[in-house]
C-alpha positions in Angstrom: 51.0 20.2 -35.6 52.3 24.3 -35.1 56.1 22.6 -35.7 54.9 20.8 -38.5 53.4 23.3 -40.4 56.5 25.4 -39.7 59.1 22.9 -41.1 56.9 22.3 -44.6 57.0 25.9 -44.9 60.7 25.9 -44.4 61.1 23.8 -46.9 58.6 25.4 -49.2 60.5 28.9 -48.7 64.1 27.2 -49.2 63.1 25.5 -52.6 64.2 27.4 -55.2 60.9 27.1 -57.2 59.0 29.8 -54.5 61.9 32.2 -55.6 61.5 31.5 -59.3 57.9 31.7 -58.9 57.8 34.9 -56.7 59.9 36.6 -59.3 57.8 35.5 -61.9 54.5 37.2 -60.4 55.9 40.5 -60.2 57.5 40.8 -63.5 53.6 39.5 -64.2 52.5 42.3 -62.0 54.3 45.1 -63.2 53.6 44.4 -67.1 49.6 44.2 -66.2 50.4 47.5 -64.3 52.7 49.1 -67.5 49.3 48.2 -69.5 47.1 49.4 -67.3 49.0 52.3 -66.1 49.6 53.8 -69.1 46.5 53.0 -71.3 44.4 54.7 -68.4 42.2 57.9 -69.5 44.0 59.5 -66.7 47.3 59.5 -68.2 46.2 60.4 -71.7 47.5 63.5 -73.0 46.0 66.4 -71.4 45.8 70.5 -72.2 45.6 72.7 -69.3 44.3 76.0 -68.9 47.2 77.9 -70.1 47.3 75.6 -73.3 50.2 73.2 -71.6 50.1 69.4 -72.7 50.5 66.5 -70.1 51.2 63.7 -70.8 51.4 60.0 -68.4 51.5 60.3 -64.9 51.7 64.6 -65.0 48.7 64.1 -67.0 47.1 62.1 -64.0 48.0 64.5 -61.1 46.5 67.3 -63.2 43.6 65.7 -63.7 43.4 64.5 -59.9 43.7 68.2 -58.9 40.6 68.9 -61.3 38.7 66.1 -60.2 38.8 66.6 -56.4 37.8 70.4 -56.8 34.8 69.0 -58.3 34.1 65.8 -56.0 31.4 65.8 -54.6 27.7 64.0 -54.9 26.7 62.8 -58.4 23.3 65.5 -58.8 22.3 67.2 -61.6 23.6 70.4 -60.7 26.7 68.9 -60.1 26.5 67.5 -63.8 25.6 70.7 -65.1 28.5 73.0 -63.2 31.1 70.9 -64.3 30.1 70.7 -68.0 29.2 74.1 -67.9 32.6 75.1 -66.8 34.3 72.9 -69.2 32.4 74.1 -72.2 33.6 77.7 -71.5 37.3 76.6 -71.4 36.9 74.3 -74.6 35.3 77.3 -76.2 38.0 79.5 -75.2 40.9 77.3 -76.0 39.7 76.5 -79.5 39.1 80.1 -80.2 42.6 80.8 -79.5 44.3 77.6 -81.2 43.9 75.4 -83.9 44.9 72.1 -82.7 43.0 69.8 -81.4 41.9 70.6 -77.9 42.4 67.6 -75.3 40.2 67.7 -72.6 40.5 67.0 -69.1 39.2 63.4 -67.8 36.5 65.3 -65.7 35.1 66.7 -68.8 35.7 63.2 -71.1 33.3 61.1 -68.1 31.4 63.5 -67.7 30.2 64.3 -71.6 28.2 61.3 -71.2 25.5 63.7 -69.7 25.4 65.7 -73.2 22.3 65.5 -75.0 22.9 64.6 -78.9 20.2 64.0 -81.3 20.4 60.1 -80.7 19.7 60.2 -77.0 17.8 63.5 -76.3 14.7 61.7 -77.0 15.2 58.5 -75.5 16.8 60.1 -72.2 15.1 62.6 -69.9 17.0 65.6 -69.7 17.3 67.5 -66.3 16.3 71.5 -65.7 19.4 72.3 -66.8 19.3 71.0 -70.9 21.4 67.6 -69.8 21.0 64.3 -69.2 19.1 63.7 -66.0 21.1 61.6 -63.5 18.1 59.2 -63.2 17.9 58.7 -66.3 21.3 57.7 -67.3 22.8 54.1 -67.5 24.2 54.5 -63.6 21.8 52.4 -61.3 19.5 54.9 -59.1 19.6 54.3 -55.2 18.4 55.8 -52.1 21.4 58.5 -52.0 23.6 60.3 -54.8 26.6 58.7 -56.0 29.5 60.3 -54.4 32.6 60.9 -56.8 35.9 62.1 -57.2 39.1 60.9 -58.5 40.3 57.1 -58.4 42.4 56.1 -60.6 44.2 54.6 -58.3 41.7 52.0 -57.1 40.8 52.1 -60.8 43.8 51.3 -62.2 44.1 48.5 -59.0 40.7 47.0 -60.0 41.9 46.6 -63.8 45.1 44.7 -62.6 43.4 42.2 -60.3 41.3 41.3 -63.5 43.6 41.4 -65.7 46.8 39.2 -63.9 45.0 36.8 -62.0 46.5 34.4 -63.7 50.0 35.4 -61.8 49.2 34.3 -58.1 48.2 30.9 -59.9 51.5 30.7 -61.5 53.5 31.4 -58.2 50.9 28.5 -56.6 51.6 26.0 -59.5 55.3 26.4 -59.7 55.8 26.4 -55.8 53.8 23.8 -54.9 53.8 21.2 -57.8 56.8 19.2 -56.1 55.2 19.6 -52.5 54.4 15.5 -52.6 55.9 14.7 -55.8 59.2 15.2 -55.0 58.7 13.0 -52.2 58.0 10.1 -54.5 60.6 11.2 -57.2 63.7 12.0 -53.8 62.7 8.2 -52.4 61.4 10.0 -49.3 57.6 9.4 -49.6 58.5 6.0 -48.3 60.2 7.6 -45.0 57.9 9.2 -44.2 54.8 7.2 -44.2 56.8 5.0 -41.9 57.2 7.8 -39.1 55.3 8.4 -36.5 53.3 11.3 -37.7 54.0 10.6 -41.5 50.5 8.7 -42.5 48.8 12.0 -40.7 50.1 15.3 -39.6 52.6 15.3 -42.2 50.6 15.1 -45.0 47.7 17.4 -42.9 50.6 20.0 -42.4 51.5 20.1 -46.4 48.0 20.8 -47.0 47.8 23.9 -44.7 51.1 25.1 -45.6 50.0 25.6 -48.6 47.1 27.3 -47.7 49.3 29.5 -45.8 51.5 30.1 -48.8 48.3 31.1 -51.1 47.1 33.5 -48.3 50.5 35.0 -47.8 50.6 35.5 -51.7 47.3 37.2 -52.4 48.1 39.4 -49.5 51.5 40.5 -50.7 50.1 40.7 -54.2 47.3 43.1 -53.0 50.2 45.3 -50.7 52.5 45.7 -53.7 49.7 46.5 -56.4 47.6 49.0 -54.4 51.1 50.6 -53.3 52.3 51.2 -56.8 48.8 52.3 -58.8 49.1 55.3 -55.7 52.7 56.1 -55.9 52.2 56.8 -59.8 48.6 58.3 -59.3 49.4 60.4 -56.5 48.0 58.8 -53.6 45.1 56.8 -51.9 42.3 59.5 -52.6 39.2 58.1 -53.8 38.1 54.9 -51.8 35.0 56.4 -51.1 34.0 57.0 -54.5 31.6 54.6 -55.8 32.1 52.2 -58.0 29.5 53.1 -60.6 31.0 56.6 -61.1 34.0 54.6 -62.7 32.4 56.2 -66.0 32.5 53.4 -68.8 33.7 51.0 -67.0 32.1 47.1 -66.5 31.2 48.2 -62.8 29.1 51.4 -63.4 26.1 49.2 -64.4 26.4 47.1 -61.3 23.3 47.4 -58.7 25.7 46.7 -56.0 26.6 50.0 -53.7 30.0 49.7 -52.8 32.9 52.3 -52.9 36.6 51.7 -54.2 37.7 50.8 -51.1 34.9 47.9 -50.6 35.3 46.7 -54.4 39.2 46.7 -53.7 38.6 44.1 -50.4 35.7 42.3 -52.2 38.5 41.5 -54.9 41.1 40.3 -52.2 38.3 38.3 -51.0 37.7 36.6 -54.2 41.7 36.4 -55.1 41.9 34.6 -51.6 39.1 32.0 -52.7 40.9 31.3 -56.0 43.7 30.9 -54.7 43.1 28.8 -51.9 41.3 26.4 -54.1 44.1 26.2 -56.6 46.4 25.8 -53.9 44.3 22.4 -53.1 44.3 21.6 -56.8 47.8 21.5 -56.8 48.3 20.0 -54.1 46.3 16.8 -55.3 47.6 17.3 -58.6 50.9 16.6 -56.8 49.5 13.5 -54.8 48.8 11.7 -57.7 52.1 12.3 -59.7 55.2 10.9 -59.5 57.1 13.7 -60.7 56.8 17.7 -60.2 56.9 18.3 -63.9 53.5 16.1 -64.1 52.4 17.6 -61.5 52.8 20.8 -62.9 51.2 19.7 -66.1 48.2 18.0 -65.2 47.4 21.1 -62.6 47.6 23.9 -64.9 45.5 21.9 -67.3 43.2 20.8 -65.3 43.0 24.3 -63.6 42.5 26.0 -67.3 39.8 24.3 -68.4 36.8 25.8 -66.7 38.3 29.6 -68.4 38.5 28.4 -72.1 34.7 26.6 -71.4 34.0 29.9 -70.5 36.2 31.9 -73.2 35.0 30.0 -76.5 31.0 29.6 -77.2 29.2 29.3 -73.9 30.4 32.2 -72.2 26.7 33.8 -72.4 25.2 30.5 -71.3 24.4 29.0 -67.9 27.1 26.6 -68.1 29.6 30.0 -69.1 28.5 31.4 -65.9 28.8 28.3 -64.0 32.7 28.4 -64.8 32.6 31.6 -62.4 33.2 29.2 -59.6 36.3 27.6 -60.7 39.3 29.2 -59.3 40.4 30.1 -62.8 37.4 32.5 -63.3 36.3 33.5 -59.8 39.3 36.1 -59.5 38.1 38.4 -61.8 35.6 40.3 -59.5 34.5 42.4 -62.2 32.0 39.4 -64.0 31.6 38.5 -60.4 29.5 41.2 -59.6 27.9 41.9 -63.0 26.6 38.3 -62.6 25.0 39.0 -59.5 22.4 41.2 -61.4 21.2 38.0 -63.2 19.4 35.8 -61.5 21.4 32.7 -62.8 20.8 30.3 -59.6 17.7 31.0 -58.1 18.4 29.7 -54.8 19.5 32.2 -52.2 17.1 35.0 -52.1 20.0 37.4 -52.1 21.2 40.3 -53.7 24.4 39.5 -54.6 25.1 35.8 -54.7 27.3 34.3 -56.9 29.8 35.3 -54.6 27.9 33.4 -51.6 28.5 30.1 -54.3 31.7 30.9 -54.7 32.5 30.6 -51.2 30.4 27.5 -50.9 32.0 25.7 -53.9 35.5 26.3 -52.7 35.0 25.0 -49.2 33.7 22.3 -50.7 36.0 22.0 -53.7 38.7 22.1 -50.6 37.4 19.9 -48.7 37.2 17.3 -51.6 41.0 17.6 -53.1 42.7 17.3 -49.4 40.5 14.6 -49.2 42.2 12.6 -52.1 45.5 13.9 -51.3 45.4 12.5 -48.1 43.7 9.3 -49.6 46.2 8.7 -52.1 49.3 10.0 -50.5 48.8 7.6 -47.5 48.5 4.7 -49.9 51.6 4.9 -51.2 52.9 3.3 -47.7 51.6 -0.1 -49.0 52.6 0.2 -52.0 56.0 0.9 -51.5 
């Protein structure tokens, strides 16, 4: 079976539709990484102490510096120094200057913790005149927060949700012709009359490309943590937790899990969706007679659960019921936020749309292989 599996991968990898499909993803990659890149807080134009303006990535390794003097548990005293401290350098910059002064990113997340008149009486304010920690959107939990710069893992998190739709175009155009261009070549035929060709054959496309989705998701993952910390200076801030990503969709989240968790928590997920749009595909693929059909009817079929979700019923159950479709259940962000609701009351669990998600793909797996191998082994009689 090893030597099966081997020579469909050879012939997956010599095909120039991998090629065509691998380019493809990381032109995708490196426009959701331009977006997010440059339209991170980090990166916006900055003033230093001495009145100096940075701008893009400068602007980000200044404000890394500034951050990790600062790191440190989320308390309130830790609130108060740093907003202290940055009061005291707007004050002094705008005393001296009359443009507008551009604050450092520390300051921007942190203002959050000011008290205005809208929110001073409907927040409780700590001993030191701002907004107590507790009493803040964040989630509360047995420990402080612990926070520092993470931009990187950020900026990571924000490209996973945004392109991952890319790994699914690789998947479609790669493995559309795995057993339609069989039937289309006149070899389908062949080899359903070998001696492994009504079995392992069609057993070794199936984890071939399996193999090809995991390879994917893995060198996706390599190539856009390794350029969000080339451009942001580095791999600090894994252990920063994820609700200290102020503003974001995961500081509400009553999950505690740290950048570096959230970052293999959305491998995880990208794996899942992949793997099950691989064995869409693939019976996609058993059931046409050309790869261009094949292609068609899989990215249909694999779009429809998102655009259920995307016009009118997102809110609903049925919305959040698209979260298990491989079109949806990449994007770990509404992942998690769903697992605050208690949509499917039937694992006592924390966290467990994820647990579905698992379930429903295994299953969704076992289903399409099923019907690959159904129909691709018919076509013996047939022909």
């Amino acid at each position: 079976m090893s030597l099966l599996v081997k020579l469909e991968l050879q012939k997956l990898i010599r095909r120039k539709y991998l090629f065509v499909g691998a380019i493809l993803l990381i032109l995708y990659t490196l426009f959701w990484f331009f977006v997010c890149a440059v339209n991170h807080a980090a990166t916006f134009p900055t003033h230093t102490e001495t009145g100096r303006v940075l701008e893009g990535r400068h602007a980000a390794l200044y404000n890394k510096v500034l951050y990790e003097q600062y790191a440190g548990e989320l308390t309130d005293e830790k609130v108060a120094e740093i907003l202290d401290d940055f009061q005291t350098l707007r004050n002094r910059y705008e005393a001296t200057h009359n443009d507008l002064f551009n604050a450092p990113l520390i300051y921007e997340d942190f203002s959050m913790f000011n008290a205005t008149d809208e929110n001073a009486f409907e927040k409780s304010l700590s001993q030191y005149g701002y907004i107590s920690v507790n009493s803040s959107d964040i989630p509360n939990f047995d420990t402080p927060l612990y926070f520092t710069f993470s931009s990187t893992w950020e900026t990571a998190a924000d490209i996973f949700y945004n392109g991952s739709f890319g790994i699914a175009l690789l998947l479609l155009i790669a493995l559309a012709p795995l057993f339609a261009e069989e039937y289309s070549s006149g070899a389908a035929g062949i080899i359903l009359t070998t001696r492994y060709g009504k079995n392992k054959i069609i057993v070794a496309k199936c984890i071939a490309s399996l193999i090809i989705a995991t390879v994917a998701v893995i060198l996706f993952a390599t190539f856009v943590i390794s350029i969000c910390g080339i451009y942001f200076g580095g791999f600090t801030g894994w252990q920063a937790d994820i609700q200290t990503q102020f503003g974001s969709l995961l500081m509400p989240v009553p999950l505690r899990m740290n950048n570096l968790q959230f970052f293999m928590f959305s491998i995880l997920l990208y794996w899942l969706s992949s793997i099950g749009a691989a064995a869409l595909i693939c019976c996609c693929s058993a059931f046409c007679k050309r790869s261009l059909s094949a292609f068609v009817a899989s990215t249909v079929i694999y779009a429809v659960p998102y655009f259920i979700r995307q016009f009118g019923i997102g809110g609903t159950v049925v919305g959040e019921l698209m979260l298990l479709f491989p079109v949806c259940s990449a994007k770990a962000q509404q992942v998690v936020r769903t697992s605050e609701h208690k949509m499917i009351g039937l694992l006592p669990v924390t966290c467990e749309m994820p647990i579905w998600i698992a379930v429903f793909t295994a299953i969704l797996i076992f289903v399409l292989f099923f019907l690959t191998y159904r129909h691709f082994s018919k076509h013996q009689v047939l022909g």
